[in-house]
DSSP file (Angstrom, degrees, kcal/mol; ACC not computed):
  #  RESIDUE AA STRUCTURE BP1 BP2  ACC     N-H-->O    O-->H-N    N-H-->O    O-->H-N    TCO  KAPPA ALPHA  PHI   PSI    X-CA   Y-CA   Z-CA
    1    1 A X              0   0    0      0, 0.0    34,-0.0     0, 0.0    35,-0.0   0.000 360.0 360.0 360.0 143.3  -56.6  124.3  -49.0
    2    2 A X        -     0   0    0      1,-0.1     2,-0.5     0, 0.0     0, 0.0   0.166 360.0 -89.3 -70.4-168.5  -57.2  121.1  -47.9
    3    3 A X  S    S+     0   0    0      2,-0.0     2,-0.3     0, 0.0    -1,-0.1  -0.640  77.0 137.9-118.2  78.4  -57.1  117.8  -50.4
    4    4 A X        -     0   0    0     -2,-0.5     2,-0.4    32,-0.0     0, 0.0  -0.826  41.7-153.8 -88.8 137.8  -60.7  118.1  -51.3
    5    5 A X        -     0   0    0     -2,-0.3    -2,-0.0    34,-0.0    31,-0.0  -0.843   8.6-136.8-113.2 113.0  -61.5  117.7  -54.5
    6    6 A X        -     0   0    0     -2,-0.4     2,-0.2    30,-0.1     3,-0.1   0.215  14.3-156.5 -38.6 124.8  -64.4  119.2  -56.0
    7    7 A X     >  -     0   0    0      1,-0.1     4,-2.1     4,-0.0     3,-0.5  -0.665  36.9 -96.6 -88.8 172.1  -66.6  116.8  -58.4
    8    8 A X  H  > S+     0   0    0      2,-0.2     4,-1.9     1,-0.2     5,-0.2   0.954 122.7  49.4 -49.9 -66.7  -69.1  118.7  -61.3
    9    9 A X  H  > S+     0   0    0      1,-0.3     4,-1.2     2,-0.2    -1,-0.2   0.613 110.3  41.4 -66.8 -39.4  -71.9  118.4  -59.3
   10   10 A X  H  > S+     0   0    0     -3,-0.5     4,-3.6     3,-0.2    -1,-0.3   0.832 116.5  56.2 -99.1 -43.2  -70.6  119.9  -56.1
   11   11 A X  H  X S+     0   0    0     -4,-2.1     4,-1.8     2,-0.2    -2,-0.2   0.926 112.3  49.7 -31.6 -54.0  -68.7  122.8  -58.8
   12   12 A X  H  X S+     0   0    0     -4,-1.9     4,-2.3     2,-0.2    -2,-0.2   0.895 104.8  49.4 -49.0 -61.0  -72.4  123.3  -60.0
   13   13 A X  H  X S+     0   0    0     -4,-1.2     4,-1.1     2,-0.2    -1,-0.2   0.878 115.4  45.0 -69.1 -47.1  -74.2  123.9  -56.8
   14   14 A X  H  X S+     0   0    0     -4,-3.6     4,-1.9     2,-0.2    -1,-0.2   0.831 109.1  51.0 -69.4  -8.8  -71.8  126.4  -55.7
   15   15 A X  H >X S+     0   0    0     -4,-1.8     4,-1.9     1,-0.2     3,-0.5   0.991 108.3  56.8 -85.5 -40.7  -71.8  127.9  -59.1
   16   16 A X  H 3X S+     0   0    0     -4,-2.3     4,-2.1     2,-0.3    -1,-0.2   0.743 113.3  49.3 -23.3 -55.1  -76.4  127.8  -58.3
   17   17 A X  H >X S+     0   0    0     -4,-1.1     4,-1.4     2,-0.3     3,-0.5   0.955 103.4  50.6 -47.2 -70.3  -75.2  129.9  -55.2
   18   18 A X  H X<>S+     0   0    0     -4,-1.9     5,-1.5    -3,-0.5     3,-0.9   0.830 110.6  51.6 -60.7 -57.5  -73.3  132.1  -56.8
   19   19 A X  H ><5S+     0   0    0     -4,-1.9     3,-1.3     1,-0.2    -1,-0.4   0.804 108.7  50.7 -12.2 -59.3  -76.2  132.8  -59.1
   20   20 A X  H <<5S+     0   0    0     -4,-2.1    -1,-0.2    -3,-0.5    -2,-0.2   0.785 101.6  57.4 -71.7 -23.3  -78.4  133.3  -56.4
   21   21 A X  T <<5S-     0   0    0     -4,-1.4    -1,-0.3    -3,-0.9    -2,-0.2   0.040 119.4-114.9 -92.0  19.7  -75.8  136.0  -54.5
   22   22 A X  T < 5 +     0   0    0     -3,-1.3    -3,-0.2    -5,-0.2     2,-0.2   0.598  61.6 159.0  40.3  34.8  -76.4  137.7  -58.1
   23   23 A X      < -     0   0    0     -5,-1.5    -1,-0.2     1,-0.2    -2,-0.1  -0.432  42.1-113.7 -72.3 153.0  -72.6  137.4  -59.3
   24   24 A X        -     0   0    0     -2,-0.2    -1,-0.2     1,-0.1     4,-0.1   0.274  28.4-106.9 -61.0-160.2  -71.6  137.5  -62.7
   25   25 A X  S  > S+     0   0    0      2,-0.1     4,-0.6     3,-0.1    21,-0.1   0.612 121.4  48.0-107.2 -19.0  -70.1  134.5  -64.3
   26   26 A X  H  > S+     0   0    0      2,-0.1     4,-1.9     3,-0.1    -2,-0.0   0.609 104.6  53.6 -94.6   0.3  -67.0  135.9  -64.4
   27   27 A X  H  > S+     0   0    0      2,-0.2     4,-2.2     3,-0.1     5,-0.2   0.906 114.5  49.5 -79.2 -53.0  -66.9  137.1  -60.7
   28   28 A X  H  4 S+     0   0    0      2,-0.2     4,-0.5     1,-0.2    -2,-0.1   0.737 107.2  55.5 -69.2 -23.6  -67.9  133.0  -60.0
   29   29 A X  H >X S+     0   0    0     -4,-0.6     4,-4.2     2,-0.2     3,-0.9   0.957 107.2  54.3 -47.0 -65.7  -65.1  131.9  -62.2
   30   30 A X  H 3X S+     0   0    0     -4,-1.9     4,-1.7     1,-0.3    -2,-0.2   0.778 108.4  36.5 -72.6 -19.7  -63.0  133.8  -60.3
   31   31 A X  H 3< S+     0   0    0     -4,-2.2     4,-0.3     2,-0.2    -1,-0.3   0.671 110.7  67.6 -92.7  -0.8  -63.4  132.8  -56.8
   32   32 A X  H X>>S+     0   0    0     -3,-0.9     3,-2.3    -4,-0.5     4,-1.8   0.941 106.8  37.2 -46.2 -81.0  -63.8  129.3  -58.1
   33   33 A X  H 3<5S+     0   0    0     -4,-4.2     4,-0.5     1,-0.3    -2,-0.2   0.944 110.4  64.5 -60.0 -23.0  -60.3  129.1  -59.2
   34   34 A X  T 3<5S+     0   0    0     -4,-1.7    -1,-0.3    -5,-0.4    -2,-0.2   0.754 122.1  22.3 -65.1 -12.1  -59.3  131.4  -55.8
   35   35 A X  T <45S+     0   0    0     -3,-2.3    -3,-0.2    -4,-0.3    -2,-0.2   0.848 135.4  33.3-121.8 -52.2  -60.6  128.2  -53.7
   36   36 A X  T ><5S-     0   0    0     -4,-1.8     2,-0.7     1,-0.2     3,-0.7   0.770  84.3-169.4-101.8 -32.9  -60.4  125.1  -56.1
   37   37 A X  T 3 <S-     0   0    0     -5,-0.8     3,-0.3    -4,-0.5    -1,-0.2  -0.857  72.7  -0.7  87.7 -97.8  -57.2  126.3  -58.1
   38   38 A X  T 3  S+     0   0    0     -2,-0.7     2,-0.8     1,-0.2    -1,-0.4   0.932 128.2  64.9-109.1 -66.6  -56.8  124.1  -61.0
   39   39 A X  S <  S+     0   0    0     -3,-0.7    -1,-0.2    -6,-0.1    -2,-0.1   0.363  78.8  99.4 -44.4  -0.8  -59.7  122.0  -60.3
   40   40 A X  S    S-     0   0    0     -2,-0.8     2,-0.2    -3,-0.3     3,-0.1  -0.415  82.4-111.5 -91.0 155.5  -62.5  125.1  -60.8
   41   41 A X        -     0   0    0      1,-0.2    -8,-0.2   -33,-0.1    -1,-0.1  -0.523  38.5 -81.4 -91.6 169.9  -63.9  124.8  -64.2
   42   42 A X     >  -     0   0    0     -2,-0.2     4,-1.9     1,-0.1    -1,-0.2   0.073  36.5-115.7 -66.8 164.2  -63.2  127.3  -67.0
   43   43 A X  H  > S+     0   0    0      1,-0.2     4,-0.6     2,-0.2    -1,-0.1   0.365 115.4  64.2 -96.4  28.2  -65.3  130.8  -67.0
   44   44 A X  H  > S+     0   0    0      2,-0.1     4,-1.4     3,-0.1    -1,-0.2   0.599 110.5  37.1 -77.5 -28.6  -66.8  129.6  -70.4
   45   45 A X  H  > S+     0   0    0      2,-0.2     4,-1.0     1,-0.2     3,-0.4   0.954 114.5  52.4 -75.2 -33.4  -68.3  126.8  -68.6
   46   46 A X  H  X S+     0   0    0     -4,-1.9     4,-2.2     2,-0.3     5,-0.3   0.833 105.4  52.6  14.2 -75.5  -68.9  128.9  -66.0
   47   47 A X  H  < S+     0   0    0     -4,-0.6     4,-0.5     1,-0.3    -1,-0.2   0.781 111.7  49.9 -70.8 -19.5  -70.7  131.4  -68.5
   48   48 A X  H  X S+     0   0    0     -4,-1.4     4,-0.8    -3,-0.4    -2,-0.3   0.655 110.3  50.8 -81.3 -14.3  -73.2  128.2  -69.8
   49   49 A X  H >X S+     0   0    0     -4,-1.0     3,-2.4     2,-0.2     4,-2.1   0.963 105.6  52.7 -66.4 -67.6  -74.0  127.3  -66.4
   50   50 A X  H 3X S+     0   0    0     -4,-2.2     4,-1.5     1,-0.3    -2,-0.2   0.767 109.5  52.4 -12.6 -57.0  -74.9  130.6  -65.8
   51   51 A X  H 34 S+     0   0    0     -4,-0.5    -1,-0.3    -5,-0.3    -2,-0.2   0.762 108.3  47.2 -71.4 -31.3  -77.1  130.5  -68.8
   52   52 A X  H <<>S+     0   0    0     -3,-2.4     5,-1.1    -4,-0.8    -2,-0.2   0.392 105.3  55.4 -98.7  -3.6  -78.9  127.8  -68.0
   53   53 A X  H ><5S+     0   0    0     -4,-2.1     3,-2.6     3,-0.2    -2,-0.2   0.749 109.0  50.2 -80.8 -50.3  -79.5  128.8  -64.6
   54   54 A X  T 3<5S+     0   0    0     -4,-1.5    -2,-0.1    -5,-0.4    -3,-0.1   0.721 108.3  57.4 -68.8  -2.0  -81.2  132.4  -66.1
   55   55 A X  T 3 5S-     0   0    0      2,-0.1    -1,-0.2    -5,-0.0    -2,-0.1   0.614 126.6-108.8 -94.9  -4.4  -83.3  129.9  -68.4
   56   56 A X  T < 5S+     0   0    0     -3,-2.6     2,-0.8     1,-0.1    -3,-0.2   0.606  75.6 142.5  73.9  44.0  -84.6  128.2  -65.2
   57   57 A X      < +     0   0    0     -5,-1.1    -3,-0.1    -8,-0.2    -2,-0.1  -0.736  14.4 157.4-115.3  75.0  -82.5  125.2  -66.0
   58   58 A X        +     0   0    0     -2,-0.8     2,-1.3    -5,-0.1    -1,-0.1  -0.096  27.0 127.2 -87.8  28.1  -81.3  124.1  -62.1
   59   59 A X        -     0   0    0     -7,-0.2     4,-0.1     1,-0.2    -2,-0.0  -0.523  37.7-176.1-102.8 123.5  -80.6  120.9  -62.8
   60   60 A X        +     0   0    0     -2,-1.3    -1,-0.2     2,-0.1   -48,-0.1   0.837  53.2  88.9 -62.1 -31.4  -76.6  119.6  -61.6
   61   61 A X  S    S-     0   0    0      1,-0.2     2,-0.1   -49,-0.0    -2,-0.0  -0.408  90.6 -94.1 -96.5 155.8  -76.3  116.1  -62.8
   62   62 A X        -     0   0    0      1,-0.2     3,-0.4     3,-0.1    -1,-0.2  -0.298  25.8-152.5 -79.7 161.0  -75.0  115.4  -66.1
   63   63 A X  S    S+     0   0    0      1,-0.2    -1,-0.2    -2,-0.1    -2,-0.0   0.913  90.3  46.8 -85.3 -32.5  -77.6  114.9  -68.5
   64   64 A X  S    S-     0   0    0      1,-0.1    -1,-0.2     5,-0.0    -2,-0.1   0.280 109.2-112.3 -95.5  23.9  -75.8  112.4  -71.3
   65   65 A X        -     0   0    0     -3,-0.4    -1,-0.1    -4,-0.0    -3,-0.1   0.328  44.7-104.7  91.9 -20.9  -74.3  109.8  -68.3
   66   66 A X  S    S+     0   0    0      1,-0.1     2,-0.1     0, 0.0    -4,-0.0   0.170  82.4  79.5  47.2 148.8  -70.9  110.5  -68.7
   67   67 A X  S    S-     0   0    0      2,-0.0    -1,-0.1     3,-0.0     3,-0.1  -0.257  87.6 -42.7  86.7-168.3  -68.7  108.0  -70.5
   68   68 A X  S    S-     0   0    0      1,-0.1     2,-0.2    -2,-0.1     3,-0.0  -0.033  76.2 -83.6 -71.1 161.4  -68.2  107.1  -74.1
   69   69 A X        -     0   0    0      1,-0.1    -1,-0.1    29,-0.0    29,-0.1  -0.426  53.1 -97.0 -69.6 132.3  -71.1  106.9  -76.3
   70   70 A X        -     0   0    0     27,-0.3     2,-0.3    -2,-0.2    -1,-0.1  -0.478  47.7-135.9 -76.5 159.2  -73.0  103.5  -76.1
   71   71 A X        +     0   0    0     27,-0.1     2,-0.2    -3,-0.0    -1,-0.0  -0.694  27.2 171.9-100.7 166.0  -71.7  101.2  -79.2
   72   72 A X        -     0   0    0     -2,-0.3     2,-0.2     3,-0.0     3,-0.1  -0.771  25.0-111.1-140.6 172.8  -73.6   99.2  -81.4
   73   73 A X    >>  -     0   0    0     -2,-0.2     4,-0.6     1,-0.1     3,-0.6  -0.834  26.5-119.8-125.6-168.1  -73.1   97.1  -84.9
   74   74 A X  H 3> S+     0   0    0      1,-0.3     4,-1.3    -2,-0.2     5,-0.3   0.513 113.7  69.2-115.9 -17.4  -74.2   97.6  -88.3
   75   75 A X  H >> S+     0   0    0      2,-0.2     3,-1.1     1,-0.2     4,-1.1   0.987 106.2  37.4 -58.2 -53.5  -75.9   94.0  -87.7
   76   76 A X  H <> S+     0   0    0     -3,-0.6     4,-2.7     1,-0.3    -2,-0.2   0.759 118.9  50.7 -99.8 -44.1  -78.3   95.6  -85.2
   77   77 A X  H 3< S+     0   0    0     -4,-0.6     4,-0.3     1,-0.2    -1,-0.3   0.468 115.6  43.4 -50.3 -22.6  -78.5   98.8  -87.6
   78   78 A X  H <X S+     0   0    0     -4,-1.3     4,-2.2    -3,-1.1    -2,-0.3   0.567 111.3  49.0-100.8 -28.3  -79.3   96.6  -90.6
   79   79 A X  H  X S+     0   0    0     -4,-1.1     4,-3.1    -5,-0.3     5,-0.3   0.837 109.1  59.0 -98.2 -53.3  -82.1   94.0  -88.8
   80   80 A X  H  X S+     0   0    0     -4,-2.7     4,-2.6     2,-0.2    -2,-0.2   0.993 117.2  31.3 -56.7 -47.4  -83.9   97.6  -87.4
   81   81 A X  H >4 S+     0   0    0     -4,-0.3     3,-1.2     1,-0.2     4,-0.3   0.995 114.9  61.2 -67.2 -59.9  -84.3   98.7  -91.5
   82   82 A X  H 3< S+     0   0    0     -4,-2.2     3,-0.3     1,-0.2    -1,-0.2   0.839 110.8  38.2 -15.2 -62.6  -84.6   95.0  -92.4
   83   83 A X  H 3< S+     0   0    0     -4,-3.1    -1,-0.2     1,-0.2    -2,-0.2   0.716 138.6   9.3 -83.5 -28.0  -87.8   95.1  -90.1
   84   84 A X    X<  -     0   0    0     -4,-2.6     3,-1.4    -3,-1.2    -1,-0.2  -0.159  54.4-168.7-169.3  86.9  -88.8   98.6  -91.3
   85   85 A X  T 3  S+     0   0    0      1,-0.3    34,-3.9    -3,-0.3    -4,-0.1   0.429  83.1  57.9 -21.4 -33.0  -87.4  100.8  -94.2
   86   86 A X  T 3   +     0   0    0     32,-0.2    -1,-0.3    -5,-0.2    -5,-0.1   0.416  65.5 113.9 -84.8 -10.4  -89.1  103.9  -93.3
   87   87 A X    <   -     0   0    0     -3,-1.4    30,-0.0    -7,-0.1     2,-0.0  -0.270  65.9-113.7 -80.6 156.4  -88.3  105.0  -89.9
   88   88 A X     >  -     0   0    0      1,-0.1     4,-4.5     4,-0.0    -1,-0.1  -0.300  25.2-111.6 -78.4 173.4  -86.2  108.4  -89.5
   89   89 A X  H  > S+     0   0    0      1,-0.2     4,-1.5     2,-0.2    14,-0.2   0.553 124.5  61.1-100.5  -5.3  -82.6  108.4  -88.1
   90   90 A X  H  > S+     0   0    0      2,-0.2     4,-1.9     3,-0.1    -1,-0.2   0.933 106.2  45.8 -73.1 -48.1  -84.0  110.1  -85.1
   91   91 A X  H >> S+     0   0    0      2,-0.2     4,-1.6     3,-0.2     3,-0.5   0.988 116.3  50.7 -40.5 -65.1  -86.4  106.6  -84.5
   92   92 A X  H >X S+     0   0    0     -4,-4.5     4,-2.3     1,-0.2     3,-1.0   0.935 113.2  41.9 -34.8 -61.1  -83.1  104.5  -85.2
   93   93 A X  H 3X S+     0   0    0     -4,-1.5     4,-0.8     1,-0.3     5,-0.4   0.789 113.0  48.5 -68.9 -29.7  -81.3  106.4  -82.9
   94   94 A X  H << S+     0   0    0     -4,-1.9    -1,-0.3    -3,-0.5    -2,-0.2   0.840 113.3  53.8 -72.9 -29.4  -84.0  106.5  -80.1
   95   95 A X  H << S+     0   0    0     -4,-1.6    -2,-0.2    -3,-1.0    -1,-0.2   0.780 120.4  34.4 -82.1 -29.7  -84.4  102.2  -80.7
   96   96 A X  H  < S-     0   0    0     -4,-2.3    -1,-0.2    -5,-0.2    -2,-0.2   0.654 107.1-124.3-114.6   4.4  -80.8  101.9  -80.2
   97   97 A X     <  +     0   0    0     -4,-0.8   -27,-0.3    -5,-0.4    -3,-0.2   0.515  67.7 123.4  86.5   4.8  -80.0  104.5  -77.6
   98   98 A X        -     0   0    0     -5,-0.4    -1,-0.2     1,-0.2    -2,-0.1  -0.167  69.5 -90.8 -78.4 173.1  -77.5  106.2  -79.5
   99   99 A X     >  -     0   0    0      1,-0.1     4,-0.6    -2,-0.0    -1,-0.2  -0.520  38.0-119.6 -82.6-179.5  -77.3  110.4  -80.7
  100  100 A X  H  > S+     0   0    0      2,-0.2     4,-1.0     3,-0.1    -1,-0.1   0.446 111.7  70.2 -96.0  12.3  -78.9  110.8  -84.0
  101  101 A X  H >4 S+     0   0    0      2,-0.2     3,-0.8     1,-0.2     4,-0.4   0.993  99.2  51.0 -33.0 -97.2  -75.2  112.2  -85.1
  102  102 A X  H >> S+     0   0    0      1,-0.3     4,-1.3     2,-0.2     3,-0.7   0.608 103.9  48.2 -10.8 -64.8  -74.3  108.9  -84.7
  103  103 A X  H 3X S+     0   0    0     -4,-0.6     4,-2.0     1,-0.2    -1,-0.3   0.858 114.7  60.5 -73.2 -34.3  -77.1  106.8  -87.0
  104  104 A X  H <X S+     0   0    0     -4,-1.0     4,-1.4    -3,-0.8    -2,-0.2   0.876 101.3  43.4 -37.9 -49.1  -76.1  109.6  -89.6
  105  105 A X  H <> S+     0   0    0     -3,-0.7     4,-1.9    -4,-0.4     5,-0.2   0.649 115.4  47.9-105.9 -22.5  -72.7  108.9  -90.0
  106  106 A X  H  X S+     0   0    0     -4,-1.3     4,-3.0     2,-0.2     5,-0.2   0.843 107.6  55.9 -92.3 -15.5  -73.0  104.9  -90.2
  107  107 A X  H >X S+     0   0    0     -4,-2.0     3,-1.2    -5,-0.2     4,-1.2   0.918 111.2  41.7 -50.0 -76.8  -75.6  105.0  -92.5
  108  108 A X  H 3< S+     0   0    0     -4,-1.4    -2,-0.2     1,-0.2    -1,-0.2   0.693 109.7  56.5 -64.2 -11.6  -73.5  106.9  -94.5
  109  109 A X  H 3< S+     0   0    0     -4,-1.9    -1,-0.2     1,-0.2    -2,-0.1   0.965 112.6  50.9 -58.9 -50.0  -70.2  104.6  -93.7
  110  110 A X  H << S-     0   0    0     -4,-3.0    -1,-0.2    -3,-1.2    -2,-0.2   0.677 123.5-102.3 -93.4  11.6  -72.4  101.9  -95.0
  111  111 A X     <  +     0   0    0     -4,-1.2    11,-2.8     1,-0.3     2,-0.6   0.945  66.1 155.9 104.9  52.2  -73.7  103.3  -98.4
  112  112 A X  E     +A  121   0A   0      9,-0.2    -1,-0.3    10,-0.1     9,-0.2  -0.824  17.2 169.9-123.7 129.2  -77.0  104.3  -97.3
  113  113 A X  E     -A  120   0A   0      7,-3.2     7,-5.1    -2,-0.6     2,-0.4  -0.634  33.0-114.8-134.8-179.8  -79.4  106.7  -98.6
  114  114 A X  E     +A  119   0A   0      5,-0.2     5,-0.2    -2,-0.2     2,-0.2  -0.570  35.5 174.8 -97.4 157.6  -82.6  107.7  -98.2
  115  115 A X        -     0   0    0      3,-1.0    -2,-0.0    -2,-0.4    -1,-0.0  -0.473  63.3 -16.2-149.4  77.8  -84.9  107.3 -101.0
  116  116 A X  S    S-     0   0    0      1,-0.2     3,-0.1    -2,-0.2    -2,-0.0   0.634 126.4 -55.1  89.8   3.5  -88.8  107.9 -101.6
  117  117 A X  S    S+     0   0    0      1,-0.3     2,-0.5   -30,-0.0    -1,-0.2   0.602 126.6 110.1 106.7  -7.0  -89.2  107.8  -97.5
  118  118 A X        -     0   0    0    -32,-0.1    -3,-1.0     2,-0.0     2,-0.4  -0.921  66.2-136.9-145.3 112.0  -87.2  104.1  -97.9
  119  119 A X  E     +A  114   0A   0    -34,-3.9     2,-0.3    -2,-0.5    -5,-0.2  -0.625  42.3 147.5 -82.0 133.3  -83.3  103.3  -96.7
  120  120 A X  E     -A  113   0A   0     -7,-5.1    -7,-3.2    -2,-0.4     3,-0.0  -0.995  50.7 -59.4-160.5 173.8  -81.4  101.4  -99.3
  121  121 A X  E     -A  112   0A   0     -2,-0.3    -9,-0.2    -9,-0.2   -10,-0.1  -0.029  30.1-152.6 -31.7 107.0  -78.3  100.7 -100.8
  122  122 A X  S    S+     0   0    0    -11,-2.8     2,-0.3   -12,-0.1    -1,-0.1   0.998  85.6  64.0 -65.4 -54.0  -76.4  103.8 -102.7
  123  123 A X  S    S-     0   0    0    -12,-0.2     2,-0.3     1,-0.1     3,-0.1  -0.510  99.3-106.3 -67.9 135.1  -74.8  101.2 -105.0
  124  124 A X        -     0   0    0     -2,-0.3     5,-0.2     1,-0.1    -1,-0.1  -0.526  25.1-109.0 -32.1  98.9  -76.7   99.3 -107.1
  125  125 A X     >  -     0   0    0     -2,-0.3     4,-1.3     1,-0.1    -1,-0.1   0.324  36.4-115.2 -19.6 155.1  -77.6   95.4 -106.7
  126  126 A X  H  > S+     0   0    0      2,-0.1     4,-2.0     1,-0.1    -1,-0.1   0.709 118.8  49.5 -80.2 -10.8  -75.8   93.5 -109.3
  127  127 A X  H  > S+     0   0    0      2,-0.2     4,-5.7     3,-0.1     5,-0.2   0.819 102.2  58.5 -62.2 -47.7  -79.7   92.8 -110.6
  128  128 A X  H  > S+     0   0    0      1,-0.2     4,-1.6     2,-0.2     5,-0.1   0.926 101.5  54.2 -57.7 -54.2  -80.6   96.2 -110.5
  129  129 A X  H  X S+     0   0    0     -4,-1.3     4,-4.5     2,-0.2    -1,-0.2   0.939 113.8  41.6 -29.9 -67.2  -77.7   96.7 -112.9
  130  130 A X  H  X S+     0   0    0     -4,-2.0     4,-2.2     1,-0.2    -2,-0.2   0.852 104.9  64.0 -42.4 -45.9  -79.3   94.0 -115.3
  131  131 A X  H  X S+     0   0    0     -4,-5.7     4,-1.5     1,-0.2    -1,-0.2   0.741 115.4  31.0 -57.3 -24.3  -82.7   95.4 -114.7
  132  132 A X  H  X S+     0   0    0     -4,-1.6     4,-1.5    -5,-0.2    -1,-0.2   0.800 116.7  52.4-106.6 -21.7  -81.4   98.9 -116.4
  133  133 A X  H >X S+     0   0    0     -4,-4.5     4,-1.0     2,-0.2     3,-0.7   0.972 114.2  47.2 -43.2 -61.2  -79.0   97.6 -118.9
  134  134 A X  H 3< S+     0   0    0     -4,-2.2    -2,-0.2     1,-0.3    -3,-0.1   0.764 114.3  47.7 -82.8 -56.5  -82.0   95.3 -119.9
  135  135 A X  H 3< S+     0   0    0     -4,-1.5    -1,-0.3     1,-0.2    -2,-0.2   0.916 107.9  50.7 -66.4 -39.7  -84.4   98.4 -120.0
  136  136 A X  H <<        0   0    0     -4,-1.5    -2,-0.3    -3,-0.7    -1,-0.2   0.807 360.0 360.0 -78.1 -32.2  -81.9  101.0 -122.2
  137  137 A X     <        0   0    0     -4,-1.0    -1,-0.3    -3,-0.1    -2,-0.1   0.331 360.0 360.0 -48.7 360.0  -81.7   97.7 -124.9
């Protein structure tokens, strides 16, 4: 073999072939790794391509970009609620371009729950405090 190395895309389109010559997924596994060797991808990826070809789902390129996940700060996460209490973490996540995994897990890093439709603090204001001491008196 020469020193070609296959990228995902070019992996993909032969696997689209292979599909088309009506081979299994593990029959395309295997002559994958008989020409690419180490570089062929695994036959569980293999067997989701495969799946997503029989769903009519031809598309090759990756769908999330490749690379790390974009990052953001709790300023930018705080200023969006600031501006409107109410939005879902699926809105957050679409306004900052992030999954909605992701707006899940820093709300919760930074105490926040959902309440009445309304994000706010899970601990209490030190007022808030007063306000209920004040009421049980």
């Amino acid at each position: 073999m020469s020193g070609h190395e296959p990228n995902s895309r070019h992996l993909r389109e032969v696997l689209i072939f292979y599909f088309k010559m009506k081979k299994s997924a593990a029959e395309a596994h295997r002559m994958l790794s008989n020409t690419y060797g180490e570089a062929a991808i695994s036959e569980r990826t293999c067997r989701e391509w495969f799946q997503r070809f029989k769903n009519g789902d031809f598309e090759v390129e990756d769908q999330h970009g490749g690379g790390r996940e974009k990052v953001f700060e709790d300023a930018e996460l705080e200023a969006l609620l600031d501006q409107d209490s109410c939005q879902t973490q699926q809105e957050l996540s679409g306004s900052l371009g992030v999954t909605q995994q992701t707006i899940s897990k820093r709300l919760k890093v930074m105490g926040m729950i959902q309440k009445r439709g309304n994000w706010v603090l899970y601990e209490l204001k030190p007022r808030d405090v007063e306000r209920r001491l004040f009421a049980c008196e």
